[in-house]
C-alpha positions in Angstrom: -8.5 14.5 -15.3 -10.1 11.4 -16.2 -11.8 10.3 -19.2 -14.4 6.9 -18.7 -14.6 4.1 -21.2 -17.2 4.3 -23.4 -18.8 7.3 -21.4 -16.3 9.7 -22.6 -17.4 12.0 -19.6 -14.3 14.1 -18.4 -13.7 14.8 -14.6 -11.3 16.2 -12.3 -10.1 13.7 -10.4 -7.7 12.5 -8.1 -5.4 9.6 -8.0 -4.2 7.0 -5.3 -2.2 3.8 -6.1 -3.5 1.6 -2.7 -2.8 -2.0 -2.4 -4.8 -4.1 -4.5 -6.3 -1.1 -6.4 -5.9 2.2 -8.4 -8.8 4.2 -7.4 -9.7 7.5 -9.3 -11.6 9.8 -6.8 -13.9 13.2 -7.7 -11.8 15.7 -6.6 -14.6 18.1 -6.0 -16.1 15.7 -3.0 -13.7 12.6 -3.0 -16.3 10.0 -4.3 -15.2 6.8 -6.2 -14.9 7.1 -9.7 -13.4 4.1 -10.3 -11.5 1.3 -8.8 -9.1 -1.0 -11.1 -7.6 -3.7 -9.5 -4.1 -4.2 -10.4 -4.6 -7.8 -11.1 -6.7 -6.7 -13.6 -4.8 -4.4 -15.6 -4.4 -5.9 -19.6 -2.6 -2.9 -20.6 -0.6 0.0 -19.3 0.5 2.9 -22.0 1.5 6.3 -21.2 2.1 9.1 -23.9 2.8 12.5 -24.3 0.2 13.7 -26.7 -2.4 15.5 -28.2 -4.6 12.5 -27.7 -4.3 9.6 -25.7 -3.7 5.7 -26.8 -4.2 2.3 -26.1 -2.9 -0.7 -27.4 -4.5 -3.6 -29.9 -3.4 -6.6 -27.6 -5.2 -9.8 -27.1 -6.9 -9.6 -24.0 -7.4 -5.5 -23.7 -10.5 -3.4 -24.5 -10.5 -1.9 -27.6 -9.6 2.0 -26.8 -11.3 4.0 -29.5 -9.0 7.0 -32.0 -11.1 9.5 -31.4 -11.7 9.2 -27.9 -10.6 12.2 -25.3 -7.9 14.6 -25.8 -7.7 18.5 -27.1 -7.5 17.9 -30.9 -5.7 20.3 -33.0 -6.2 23.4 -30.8 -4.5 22.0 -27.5 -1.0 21.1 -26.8 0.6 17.8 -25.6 -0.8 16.2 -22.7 0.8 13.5 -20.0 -1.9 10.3 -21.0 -2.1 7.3 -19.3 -4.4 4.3 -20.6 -5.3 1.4 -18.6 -7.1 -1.3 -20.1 -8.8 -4.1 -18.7 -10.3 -7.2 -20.4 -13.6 -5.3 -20.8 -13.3 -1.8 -20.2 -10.4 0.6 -20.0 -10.0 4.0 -18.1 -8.0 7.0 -19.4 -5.9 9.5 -17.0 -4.2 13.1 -17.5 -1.1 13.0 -15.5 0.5 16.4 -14.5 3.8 17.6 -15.3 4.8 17.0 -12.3 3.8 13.5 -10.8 4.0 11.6 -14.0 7.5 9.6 -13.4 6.1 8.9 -9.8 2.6 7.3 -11.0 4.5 5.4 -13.8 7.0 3.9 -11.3 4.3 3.0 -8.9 2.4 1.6 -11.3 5.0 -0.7 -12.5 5.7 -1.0 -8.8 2.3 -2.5 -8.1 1.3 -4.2 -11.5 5.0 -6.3 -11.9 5.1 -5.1 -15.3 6.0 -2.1 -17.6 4.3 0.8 -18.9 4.3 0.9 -22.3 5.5 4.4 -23.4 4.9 5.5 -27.2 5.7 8.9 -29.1 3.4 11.6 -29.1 2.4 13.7 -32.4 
């Protein structure tokens, strides 16, 4: 699942960590979504959370509160929030690729993932 900067549309989507890039593809026919270079990555943060976050750091998009998530009504969710200069892209991990994504991620990027507590 995906959710796109200021678009806010959610998608089903698919994710490969290829050199260079991250590219989020439609699962439903495989098209590009989106393709973040790692170069370009400002800021990394993962949660587990009702809601996804992003961070306030000089040089990252501004992530909005109330953007995606399942409110009051849905449980914890695997988020991860990449930020570029000018846009950022959010990303529902599941259960069970969420260590590998993080550590190809840091992998790829150089740095860390920022992980923060969840509510």
């Amino acid at each position: 699942m995906v959710f796109e900067g200021s678009k806010s549309r959610e998608v089903d989507a698919l994710l490969s960590l290829e050199p260079g890039n991250l590219i989020v593809r439609s699962k439903s026919n495989g098209a590009v979504i989106r393709t973040v270079p790692y170069s370009a990555i400002a800021a990394a943060t993962y949660v587990r959370a009702r809601k996804p976050r992003g961070q306030a750091i000089p040089g990252a998009s501004n992530v909005p509160d109330d953007v995606g998530g399942s409110g009051i009504f849905g449980g914890a969710r695997h988020w991860l929030t990449l930020q570029t200069s000018d846009d950022y892209v959010i990303i529902r991990l599941d259960d069970r690729n969420v260590n590998g994504v993080l550590n190809g991620l840091e992998a790829r990027t150089g740095n860390k993932v920022t992980r923060t507590q969840g509510n």
